[in-house]
C-alpha positions as CSV (number, residue, x, y, z in Angstrom):
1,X,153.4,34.6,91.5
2,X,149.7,33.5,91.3
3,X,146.9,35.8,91.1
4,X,145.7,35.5,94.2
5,X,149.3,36.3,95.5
6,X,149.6,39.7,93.2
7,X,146.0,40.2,94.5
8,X,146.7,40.2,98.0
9,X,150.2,41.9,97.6
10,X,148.0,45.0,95.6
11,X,145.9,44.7,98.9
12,X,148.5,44.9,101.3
13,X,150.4,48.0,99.5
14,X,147.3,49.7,99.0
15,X,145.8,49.5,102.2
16,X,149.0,50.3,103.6
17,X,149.6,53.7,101.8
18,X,146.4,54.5,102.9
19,X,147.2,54.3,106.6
20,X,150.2,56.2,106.1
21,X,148.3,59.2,104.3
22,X,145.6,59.0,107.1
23,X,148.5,59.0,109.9
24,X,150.0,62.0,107.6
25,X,147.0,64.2,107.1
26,X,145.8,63.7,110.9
27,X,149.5,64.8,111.9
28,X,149.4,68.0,109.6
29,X,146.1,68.9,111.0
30,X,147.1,69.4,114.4
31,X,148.8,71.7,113.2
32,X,146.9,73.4,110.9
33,X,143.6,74.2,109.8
34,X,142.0,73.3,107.0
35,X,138.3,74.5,105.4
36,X,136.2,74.5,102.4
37,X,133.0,75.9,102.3
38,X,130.7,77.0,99.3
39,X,127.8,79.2,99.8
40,X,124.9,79.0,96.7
41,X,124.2,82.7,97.2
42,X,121.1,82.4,99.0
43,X,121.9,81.9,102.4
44,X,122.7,78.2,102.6
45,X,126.1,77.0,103.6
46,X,127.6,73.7,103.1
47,X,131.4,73.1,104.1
48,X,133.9,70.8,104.7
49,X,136.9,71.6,107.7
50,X,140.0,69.1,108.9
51,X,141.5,70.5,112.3
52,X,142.9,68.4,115.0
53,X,142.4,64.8,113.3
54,X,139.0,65.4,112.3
55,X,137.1,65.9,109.4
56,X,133.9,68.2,110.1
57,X,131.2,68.8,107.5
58,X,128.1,71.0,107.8
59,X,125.4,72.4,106.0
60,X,123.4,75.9,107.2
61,X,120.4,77.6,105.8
62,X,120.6,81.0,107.3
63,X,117.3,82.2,104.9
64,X,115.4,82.0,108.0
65,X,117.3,85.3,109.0
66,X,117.4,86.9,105.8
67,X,116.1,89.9,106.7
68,X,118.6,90.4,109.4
69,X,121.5,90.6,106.9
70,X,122.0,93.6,104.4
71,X,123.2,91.9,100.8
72,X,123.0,88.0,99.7
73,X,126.1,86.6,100.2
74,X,128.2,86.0,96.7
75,X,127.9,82.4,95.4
76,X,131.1,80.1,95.0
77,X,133.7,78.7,97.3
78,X,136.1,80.0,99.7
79,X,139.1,78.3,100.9
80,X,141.2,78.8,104.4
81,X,144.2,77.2,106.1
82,X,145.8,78.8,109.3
83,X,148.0,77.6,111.8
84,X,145.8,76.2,114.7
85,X,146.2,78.5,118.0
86,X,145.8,77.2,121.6
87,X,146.5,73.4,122.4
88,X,146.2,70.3,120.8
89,X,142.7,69.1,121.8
90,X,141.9,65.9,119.2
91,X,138.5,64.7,119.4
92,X,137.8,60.9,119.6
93,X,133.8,60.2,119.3
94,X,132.1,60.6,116.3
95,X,129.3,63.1,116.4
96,X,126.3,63.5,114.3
97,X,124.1,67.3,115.5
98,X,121.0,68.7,114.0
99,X,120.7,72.5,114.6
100,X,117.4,73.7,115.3
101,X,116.7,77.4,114.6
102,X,117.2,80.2,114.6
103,X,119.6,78.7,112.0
104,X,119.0,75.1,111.0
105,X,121.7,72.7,109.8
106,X,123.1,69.4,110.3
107,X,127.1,69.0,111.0
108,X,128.9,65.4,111.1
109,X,132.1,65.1,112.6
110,X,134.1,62.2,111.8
111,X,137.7,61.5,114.1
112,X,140.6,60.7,111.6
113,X,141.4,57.3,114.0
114,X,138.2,55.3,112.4
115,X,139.3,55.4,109.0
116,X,142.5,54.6,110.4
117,X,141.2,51.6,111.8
118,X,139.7,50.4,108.9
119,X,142.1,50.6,106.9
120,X,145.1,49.8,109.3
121,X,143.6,46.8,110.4
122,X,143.2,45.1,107.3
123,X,146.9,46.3,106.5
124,X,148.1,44.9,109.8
125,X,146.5,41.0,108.8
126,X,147.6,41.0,105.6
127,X,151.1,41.7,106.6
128,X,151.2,39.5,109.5
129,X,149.9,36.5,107.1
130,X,152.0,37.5,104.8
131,X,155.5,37.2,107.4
132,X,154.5,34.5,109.3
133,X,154.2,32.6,106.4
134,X,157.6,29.7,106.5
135,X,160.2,29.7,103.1
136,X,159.8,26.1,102.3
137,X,155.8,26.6,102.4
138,X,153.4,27.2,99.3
139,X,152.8,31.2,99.0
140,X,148.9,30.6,97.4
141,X,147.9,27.3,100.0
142,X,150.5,27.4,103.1
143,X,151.0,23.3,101.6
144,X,154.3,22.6,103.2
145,X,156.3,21.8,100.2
146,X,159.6,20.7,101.6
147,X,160.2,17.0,99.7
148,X,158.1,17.9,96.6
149,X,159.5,17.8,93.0
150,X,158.5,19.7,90.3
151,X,157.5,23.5,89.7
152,X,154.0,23.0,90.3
153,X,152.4,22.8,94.1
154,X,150.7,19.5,94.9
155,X,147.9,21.2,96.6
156,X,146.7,23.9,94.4
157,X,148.8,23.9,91.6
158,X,150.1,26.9,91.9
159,X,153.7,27.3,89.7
160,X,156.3,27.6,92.4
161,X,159.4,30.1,91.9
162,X,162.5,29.4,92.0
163,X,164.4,26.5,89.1
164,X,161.8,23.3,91.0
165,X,164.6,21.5,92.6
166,X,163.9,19.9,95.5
167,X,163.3,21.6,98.5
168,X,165.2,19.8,101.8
């Protein structure tokens, strides 16, 4: 197999893993409810959350309303999961908001289906090319090898598997 081959064979199984993970972890977080968020202990906020196919990440500084609270808030990360309750909403644009106060922040909210896409699609074209692609042809060029002798393509001389008979 030439390099190029093993290269795009890598490609194809990677990028294929990766869609199925992404399909995976959108299905489980329909279901459930994922978060991460890790407070510095004075009064900003920054987290991570995955519900409903869609990875949320937000940042708060809450010093502006220091006074209203009675302690500062103990440093370090807390970590949740809980079933989701109530339907199965999934949210499809990507979202980028900027809070203004009394609280400023920023959030970003990225759908699960765009990293899908990007790495699906890639996935998708490599497998097609690689199908479609006829037994009696070259795996590196497409050259159609059917009449040549020898172990060695014509085109690109690429090292052809198989014993080098000739191919009818």
């Amino acid at each position: 197999m030439s390099p190029s081959l093993r290269t795009r064979a890598r490609w194809r199984l990677g990028l294929t893993i990766a869609s199925a993970l992404v399909i995976g972890i959108a299905a489980i977080s329909c279901i459930w409810f994922f978060a991460a968020d890790h407070d510095d202990g004075s009064y900003r906020v920054r987290g991570f959350t995955l519900a409903r196919a869609t990875i949320y990440a937000n940042y708060s500084d809450r010093s502006a309303r220091s006074h209203l609270m009675s302690r500062l808030p103990v440093s370090g990360w807390a970590f949740k999961a809980a079933p989701l309750a109530g339907s199965p909403r999934i949210e499809i644009t990507p979202r980028f908001q900027h809070a203004s106060a009394p609280i400023p922040g920023w959030a970003v909210q990225l759908p699960l289906w765009i990293p899908l896409l990007v790495t699906g699609l890639p996935a998708g074209w490599l497998w097609w090319r690689h199908l479609r692609m006829a037994p009696y042809q070259c795996a590196a060029c497409g050259y159609d090898l059917r009449g040549a002798v020898g172990e060695v393509c014509p085109e690109c001389g690429t090292k052809r598997e198989g014993s080098g008979a000739r191919l009818a």
